[in-house]
C-alpha positions as CSV (number, residue, x, y, z in Angstrom):
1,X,-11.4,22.1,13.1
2,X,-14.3,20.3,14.5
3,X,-15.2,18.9,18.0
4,X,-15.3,20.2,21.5
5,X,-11.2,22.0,20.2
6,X,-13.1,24.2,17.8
7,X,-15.3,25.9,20.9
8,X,-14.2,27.4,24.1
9,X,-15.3,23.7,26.1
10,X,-12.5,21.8,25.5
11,X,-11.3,20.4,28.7
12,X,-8.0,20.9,30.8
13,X,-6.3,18.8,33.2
14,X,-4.6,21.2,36.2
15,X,-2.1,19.0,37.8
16,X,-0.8,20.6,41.3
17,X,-0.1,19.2,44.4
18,X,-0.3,23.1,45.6
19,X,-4.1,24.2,45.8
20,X,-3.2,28.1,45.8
21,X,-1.9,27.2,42.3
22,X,-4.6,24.8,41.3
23,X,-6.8,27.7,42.1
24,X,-5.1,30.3,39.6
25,X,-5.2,28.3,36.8
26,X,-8.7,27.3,37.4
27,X,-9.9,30.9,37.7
28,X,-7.7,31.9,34.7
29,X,-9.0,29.1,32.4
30,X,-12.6,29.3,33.5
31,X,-12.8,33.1,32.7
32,X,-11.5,31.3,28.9
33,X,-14.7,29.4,28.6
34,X,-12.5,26.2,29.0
35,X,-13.9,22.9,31.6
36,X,-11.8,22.3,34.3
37,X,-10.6,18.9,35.9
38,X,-8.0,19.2,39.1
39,X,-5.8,16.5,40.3
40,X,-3.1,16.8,43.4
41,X,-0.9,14.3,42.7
42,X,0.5,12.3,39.7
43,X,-1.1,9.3,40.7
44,X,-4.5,11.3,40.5
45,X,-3.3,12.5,37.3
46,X,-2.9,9.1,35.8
47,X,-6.2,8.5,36.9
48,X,-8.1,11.4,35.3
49,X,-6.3,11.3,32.2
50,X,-7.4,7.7,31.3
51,X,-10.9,8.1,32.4
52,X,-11.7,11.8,30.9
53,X,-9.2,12.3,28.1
54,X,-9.1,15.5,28.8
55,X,-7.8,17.8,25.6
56,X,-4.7,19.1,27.5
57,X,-2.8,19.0,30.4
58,X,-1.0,21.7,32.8
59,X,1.7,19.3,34.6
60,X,3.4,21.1,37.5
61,X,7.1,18.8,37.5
62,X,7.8,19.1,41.6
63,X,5.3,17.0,43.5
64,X,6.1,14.6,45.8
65,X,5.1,11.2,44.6
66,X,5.7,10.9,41.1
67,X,6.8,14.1,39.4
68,X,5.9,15.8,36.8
69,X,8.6,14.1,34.2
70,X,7.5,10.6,35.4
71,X,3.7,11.2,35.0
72,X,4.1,12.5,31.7
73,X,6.5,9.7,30.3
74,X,3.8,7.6,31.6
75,X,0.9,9.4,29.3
76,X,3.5,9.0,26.4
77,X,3.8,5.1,27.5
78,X,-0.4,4.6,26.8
79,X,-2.0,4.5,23.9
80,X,-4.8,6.5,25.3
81,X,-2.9,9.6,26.6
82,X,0.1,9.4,24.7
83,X,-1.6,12.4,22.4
84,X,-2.7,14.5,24.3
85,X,-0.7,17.9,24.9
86,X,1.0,18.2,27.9
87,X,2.4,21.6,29.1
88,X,4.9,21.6,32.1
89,X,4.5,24.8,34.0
90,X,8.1,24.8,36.7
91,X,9.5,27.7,38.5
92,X,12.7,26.4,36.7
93,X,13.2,27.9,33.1
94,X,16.7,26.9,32.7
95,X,18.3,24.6,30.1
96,X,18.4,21.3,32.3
97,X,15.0,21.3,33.2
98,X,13.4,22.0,30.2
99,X,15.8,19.2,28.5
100,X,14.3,16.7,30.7
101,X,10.8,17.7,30.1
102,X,11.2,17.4,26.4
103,X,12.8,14.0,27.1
104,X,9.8,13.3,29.2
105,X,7.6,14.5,26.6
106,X,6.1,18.0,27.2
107,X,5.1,20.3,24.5
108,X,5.5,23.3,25.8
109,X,6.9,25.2,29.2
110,X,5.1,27.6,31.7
111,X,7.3,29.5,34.4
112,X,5.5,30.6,37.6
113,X,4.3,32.7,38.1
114,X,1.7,31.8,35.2
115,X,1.4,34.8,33.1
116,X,-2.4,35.0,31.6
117,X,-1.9,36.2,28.1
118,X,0.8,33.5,27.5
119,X,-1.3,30.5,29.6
120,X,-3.9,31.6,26.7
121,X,-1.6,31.6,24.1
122,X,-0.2,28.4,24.8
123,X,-3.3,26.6,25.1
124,X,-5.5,27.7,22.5
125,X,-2.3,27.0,20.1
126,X,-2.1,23.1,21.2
127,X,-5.4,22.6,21.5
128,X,-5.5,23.3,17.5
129,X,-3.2,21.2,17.2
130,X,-4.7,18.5,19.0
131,X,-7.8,19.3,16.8
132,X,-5.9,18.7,13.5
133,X,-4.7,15.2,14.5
134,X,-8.1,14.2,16.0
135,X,-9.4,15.2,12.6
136,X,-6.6,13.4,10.8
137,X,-7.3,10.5,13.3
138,X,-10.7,10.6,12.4
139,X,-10.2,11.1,8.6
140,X,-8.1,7.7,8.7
141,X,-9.7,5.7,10.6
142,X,-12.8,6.4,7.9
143,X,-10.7,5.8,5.3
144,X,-9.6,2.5,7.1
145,X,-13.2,1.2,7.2
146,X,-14.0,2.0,3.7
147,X,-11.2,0.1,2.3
148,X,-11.7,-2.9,5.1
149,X,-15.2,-2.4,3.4
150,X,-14.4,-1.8,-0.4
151,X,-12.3,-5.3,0.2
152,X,-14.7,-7.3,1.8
153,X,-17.8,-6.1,-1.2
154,X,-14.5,-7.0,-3.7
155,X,-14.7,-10.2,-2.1
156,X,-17.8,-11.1,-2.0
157,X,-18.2,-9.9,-5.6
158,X,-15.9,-12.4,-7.2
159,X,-16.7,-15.4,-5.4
160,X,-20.0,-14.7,-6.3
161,X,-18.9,-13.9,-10.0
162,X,-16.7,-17.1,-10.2
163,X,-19.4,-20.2,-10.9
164,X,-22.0,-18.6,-13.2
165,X,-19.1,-16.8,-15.4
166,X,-17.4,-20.6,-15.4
167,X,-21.0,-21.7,-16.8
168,X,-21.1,-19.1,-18.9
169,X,-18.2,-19.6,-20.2
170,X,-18.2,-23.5,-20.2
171,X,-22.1,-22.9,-22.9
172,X,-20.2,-20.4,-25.0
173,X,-17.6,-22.8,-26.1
174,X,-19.9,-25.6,-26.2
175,X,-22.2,-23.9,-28.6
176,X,-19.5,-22.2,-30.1
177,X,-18.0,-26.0,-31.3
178,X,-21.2,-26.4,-33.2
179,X,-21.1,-30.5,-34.1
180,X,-24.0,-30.3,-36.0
181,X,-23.0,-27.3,-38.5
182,X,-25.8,-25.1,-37.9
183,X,-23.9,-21.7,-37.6
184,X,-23.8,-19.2,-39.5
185,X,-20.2,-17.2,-39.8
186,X,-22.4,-14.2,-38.0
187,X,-23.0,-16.0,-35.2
188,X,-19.8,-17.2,-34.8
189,X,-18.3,-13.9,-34.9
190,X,-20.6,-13.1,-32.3
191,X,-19.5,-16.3,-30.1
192,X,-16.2,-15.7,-30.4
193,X,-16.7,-11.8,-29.5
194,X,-18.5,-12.7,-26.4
195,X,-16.3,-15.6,-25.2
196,X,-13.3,-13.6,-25.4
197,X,-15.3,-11.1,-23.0
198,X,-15.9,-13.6,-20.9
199,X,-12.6,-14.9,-21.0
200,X,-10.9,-11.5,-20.0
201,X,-13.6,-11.3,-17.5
202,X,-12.8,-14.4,-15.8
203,X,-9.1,-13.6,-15.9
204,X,-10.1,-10.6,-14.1
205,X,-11.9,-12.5,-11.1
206,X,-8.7,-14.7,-11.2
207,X,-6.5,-11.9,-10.9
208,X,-8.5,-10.0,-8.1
209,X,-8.8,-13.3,-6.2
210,X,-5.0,-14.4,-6.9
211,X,-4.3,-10.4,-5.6
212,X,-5.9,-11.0,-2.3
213,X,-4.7,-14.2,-1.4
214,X,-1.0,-12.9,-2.4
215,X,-1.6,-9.6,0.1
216,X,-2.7,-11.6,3.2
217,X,0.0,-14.5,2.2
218,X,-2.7,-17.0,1.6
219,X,-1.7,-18.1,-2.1
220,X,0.1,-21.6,-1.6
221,X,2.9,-21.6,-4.6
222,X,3.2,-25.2,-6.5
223,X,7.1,-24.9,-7.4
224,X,8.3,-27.5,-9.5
225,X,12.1,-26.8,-11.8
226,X,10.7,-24.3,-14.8
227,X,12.4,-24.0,-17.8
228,X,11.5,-20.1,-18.2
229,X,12.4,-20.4,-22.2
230,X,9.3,-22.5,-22.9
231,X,7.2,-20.6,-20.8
232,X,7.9,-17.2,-23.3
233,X,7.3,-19.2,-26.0
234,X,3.7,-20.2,-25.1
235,X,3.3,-16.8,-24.3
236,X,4.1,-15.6,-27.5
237,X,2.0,-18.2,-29.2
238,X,-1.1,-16.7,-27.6
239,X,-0.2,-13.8,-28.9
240,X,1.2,-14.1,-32.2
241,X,-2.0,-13.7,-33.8
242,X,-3.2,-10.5,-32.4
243,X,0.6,-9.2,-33.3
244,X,0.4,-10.7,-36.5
245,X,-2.8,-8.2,-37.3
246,X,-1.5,-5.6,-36.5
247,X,1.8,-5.8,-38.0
248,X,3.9,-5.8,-34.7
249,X,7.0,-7.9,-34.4
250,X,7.6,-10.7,-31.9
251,X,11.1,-11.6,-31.2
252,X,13.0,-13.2,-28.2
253,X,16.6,-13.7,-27.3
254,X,17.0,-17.1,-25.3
255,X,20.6,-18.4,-24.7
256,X,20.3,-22.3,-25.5
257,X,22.0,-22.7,-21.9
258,X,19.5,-21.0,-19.5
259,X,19.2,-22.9,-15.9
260,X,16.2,-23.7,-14.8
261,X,14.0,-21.6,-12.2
262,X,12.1,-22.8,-9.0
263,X,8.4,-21.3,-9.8
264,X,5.0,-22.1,-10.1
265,X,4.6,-22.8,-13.9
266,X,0.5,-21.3,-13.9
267,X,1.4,-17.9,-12.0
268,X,4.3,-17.3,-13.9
269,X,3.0,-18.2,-17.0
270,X,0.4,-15.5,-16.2
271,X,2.9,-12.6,-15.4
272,X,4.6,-13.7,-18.8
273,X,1.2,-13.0,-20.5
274,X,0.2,-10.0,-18.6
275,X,3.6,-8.3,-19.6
276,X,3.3,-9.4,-23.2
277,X,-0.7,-8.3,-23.3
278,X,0.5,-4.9,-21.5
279,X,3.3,-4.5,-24.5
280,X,0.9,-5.0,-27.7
281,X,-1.8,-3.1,-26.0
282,X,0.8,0.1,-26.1
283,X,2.4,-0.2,-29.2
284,X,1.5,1.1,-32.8
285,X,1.1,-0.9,-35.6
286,X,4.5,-1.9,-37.3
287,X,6.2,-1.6,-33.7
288,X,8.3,-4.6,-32.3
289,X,8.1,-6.9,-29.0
290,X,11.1,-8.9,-27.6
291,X,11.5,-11.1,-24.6
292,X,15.3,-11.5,-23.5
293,X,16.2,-14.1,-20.5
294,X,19.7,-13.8,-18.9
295,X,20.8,-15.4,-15.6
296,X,22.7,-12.3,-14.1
297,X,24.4,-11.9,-10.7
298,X,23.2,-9.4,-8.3
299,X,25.3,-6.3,-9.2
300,X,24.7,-7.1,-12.8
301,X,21.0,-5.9,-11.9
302,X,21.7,-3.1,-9.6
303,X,19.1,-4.8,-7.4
304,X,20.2,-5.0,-3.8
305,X,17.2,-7.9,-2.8
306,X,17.4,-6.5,0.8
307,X,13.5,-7.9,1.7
308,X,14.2,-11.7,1.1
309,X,15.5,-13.4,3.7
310,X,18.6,-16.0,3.1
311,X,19.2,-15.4,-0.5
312,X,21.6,-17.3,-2.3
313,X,25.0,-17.6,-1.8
314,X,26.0,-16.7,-5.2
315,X,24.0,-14.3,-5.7
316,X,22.4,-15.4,-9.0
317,X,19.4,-15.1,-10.7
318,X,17.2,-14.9,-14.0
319,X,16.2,-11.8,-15.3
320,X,13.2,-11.7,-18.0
321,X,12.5,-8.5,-19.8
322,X,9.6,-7.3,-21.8
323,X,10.7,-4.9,-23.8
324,X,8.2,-3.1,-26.9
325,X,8.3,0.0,-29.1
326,X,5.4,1.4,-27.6
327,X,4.4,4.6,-26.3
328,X,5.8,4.7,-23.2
329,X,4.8,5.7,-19.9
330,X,4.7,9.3,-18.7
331,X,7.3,9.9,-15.5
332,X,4.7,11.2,-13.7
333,X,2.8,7.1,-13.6
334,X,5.7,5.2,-13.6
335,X,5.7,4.7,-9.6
336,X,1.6,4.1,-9.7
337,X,1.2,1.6,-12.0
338,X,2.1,-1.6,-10.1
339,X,-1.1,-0.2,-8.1
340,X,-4.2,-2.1,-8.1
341,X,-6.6,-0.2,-10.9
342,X,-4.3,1.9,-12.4
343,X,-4.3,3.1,-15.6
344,X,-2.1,4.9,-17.6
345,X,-4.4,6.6,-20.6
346,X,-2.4,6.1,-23.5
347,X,-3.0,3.0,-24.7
348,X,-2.9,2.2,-28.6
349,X,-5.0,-1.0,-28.7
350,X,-8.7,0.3,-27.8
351,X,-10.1,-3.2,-28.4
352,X,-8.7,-4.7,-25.1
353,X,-9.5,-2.7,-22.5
354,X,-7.4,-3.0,-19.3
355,X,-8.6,-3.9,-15.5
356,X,-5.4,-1.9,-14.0
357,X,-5.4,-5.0,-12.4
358,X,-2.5,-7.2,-14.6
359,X,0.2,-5.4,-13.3
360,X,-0.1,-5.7,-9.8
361,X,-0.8,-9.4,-9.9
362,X,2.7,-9.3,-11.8
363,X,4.3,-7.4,-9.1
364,X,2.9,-9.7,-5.9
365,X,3.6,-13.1,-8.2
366,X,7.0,-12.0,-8.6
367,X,7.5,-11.2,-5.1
368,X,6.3,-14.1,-3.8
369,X,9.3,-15.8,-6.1
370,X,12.0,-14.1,-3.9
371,X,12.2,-12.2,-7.0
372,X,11.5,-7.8,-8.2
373,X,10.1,-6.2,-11.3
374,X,10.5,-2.6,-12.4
375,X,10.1,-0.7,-15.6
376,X,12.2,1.6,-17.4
377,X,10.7,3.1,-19.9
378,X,10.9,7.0,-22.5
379,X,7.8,8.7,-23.6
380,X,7.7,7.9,-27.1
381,X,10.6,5.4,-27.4
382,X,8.9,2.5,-25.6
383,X,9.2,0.6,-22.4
384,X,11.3,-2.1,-20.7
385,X,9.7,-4.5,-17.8
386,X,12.5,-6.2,-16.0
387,X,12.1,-9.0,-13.4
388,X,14.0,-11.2,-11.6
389,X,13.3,-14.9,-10.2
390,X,16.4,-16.5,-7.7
391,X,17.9,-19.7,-9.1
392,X,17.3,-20.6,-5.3
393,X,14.3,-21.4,-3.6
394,X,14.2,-18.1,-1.5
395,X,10.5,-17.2,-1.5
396,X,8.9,-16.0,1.4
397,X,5.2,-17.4,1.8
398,X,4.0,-14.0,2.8
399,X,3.7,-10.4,0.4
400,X,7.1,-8.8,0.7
401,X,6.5,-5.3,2.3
């Protein structure tokens, strides 16, 4: 514990419209080490309690005015007080009365007369209590800041990254096209090596910039009819070389008849290549990739959809997988790695290193389609990433939750 709950000062409201009382309790707590505020009636109470915040309160329920129950319903009702422990101490112990104090919301019960030993008892046990959530208040409202903070410094990073990495980039190819011949295969190697950094670097930028516009529902989508089939097979084409080197199989399975998809071509095409980049990067040399595209109805997915709003009356939609030979992914970071910066640790291809960044953008780009992805996937055997896009326009222009 820390704070004024970890020492004897804490403070405690008395609440009595009876001074003998008022007294006791006073003389009793005092003797504790504890500070004591006094208040005679519930109006009074109110009063004290948003001004002092005291640590706990000792509510008598029968004063005239408002009573104990309605005073401490009230406490509950504010933001300020509605925290703080609140002990009814009643001359009536039985089962009605302490119902409506709990529906009130009390803590804990006192009969008069006030016995000492279990007035102490009582109150050194909640105000522990109340220490633990003023530390776990404490602990996130930190934690709060330093993400609000981390965020803003992410920010502020990649729009300040975004125009000298385009200029870099913009040189490299330039010099790279060499009219005049004067290269050596060396230094072209070297080019090349360096403007595919730059390349995955600037992909990066775009993914952490695409990833906070997506979370605060900023990222306008440009939907136009896609024909997901030819999206795939650009995919692949970017990657057929880097398969090719490494022996690994690419291979799709596209009915000739798939409908079209409302989407935005560039953020799709992205998730496509993320997945595809994600699959060669864990799987072994002489391993297979293939891409399958179905339209499929809702209970053909097992995906209820509940989070979009209106979805379409015949339930259908497109479902895309990604599935490789890989090495799979352990149970235990299955659920964490649709998180931003995650990493798994088991990756094959050591020449690409990963930003833990591609998958999220895959998760929110999806979403923002109306649509879901998810994995399934065996340690050892490989793994399957499934999404879904609606036939329907049913995207929400906000994150889903």
């Amino acid at each position: 514990m820390t704070g004024k709950q970890q020492r004897k000062d804490a403070t405690v409201l008395i609440v009595d419209d009876a001074a003998r009382d008022r007294e006791l309790l006073r003389e009793l707590l005092e003797k504790e080490g504890y500070l004591v505020l006094e208040a005679e009636s519930g109006e009074e109470a109110l009063r004290l309690a948003m001004e002092a915040s005291p640590d706990l309160i000792l509510l008598d329920v029968m004063m005239p005015g408002l009573d104990g129950y309605e005073v401490c319903r009230r406490l509950r009702g504010e933001p300020r007080t509605r925290f703080i422990p609140v002990v009814m101490v009643t001359a009536h112990g039985d089962f009605e009365h302490r119902l409506l104090g709990i529906e009130s919301g009390a803590d804990e019960f006192l009969l008069k007369p006030v016995n000492l030993l279990e007035l102490t008892a009582r109150v050194r046990s909640l105000l522990k209590l109340r220490a633990y959530h003023d530390d776990l208040e404490e602990s996130h409202r930190r934690l709060k800041e330093s993400e609000e903070l981390r965020e803003k410094l992410t920010s502020l990073i990649i729009h300040d990254l975004n125009s000298p990495l385009s200029a870099i980039l913009f040189n490299l190819s330039a010099v790279l096209a060499d009219p005049e011949g004067k290269l050596g295969d060396r230094e072209k190697t070297l080019l090349k090596r360096a403007l595919r950094s730059g390349e995955q670097l600037a992909q990066m930028v775009r993914n952490l910039l695409d990833i906070s516009r997506m979370e605060e529902g900023k990222l306008l989508l440009t939907k136009e009819p896609l024909q997901v089939a030819d999206l795939i097979r650009e995919s692949l084409a970017a990657g057929k070389e880097q398969a090719k080197g490494r022996g690994i199989l690419l291979d799709t399975h596209l009915p000739p008849d798939l409908p079209s998809v409302p989407g935005d071509r560039e953020l799709l095409g992205r998730v496509l290549s993320n997945l595809l980049w994600n699959a060669l990067a864990y799987t072994s040399q002489g391993g297979s990739i293939r891409v399958t595209a179905r339209p499929v109805r809702r209970s053909m997915i097992g995906v209820r959809h509940q989070d979009v709003a209106d979805p379409p009356p015949d339930d259908e939609f497109l479902e895309i997988s990604v599935q490789d030979t890989g090495v799979g992914i352990p149970e235990a970071y299955r659920e964490k790695i649709f998180e931003k910066f995650a990493q798994i640790g088991v990756r094959v291809d050591q020449g690409r290193r990963g930003t833990g960044l591609g998958l999220t953008f895959c998760k929110l780009a999806v979403e923002a389609h109306g649509g879901r992805i998810w994995v399934e996937s065996q340690e050892g055997r490989g793994s399957t990433f499934i999404f879904t896009l609606p036939l329907t326009d049913v995207a929400r222009a906000s994150r889903a939750s």
